[in-house]
N, C-alpha and C positions, 0 to 999 in steps of 0.2 A: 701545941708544943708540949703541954704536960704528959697526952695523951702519949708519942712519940718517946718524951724521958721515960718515964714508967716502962714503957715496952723496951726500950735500949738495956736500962739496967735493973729493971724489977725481974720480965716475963722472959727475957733471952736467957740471961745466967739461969733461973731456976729451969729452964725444957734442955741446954747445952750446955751445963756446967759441971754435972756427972759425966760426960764424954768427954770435956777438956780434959778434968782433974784426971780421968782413967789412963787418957793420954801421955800427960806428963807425968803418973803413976811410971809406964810403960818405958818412954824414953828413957827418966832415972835410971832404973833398973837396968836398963841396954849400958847405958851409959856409965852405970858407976859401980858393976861387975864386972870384974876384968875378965874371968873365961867367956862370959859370954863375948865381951868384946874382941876378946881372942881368935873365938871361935867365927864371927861375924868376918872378920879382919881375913879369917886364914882362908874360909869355905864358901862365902859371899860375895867375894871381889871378883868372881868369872863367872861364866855362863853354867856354873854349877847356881847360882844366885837366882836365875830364874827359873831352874826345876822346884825348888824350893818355896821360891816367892808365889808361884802360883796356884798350888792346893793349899799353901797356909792361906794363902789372899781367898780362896772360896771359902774353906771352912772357918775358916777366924773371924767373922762378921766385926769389922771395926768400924764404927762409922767415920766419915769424911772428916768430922770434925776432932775425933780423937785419932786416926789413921796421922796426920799428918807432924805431930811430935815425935811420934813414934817412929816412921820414917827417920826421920829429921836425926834422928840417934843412931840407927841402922846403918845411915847415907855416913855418918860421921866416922862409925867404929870402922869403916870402909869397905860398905855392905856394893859391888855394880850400881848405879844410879841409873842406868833405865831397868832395871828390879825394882829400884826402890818406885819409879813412876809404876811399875805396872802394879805394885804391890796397892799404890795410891789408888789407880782404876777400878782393881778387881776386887779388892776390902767392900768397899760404899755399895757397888753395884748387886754384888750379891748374897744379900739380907737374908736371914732366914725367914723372914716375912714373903720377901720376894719370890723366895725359891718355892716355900710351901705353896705358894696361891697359884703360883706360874704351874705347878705339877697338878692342883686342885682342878683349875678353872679349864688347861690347857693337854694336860694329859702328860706322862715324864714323857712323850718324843719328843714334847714340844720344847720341857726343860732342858735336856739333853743338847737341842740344838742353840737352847740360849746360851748354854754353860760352855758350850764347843765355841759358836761367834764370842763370847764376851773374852774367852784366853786368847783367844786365835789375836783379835784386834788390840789387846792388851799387853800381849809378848810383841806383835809388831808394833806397839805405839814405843815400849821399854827399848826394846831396841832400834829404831830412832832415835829415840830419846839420848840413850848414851852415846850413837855416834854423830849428834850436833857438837 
């Protein structure tokens, strides 16, 4: 049971506690600048949202656990909400870890067709997504 406390509040906060805080960094910022809110509000609420959300979601490496405040602010200043999910998908997925090793190990055809499946399934999950 100690062994369990300890990892809950000792070993998690310090491996995912710089990805929260970047997070909530992130959201603030969305959140408590009005042009950007503006702008989010004016140029993010249509299918303008996911030409947008999808090469920032590749290149902007956010992880899952800080992607998700940061959304959360996006989704609020009245960014589309199946953007904001694909935004959620496509951040986590592709790492720049991921992408070097995938190109290293696999050759860039092979990245290519990861980067092509990962938007392709990402814009149609987003779009589902906002018409539930």
């Amino acid at each position: 049971m100690l062994q369990a406390l300890r990892h809950a509040f000792v070993q998690m906060p310090r491996e995912i506690g710089p990805e929260i805080l970047l997070g909530l960094a992130l959201a603030a910022l969305v959140a408590a600048v009005t042009p950007i809110g503006r702008f989010v509000g004016t140029y993010l609420a249509d299918a303008l949202a996911y030409i947008v959300a999808l090469p920032v979601g590749i290149l902007m490496y956010t992880c899952s656990t800080a992607s998700v405040p940061f959304v959360h602010a996006l989704i609020t200043q009245g960014m589309n909400i199946g953007a904001g999910m694909m935004l959620l998908i496509v951040g986590p997925v592709t790492s720049w870890s991921t992408i070097l090793v995938l190109r290293k190990e696999f050759g860039a055809g092979a990245l290519i067709i990861y980067l092509v499946v990962i938007s392709v399934l990402s814009l149609a999950a987003g779009i589902i997504y906002s018409l539930i």
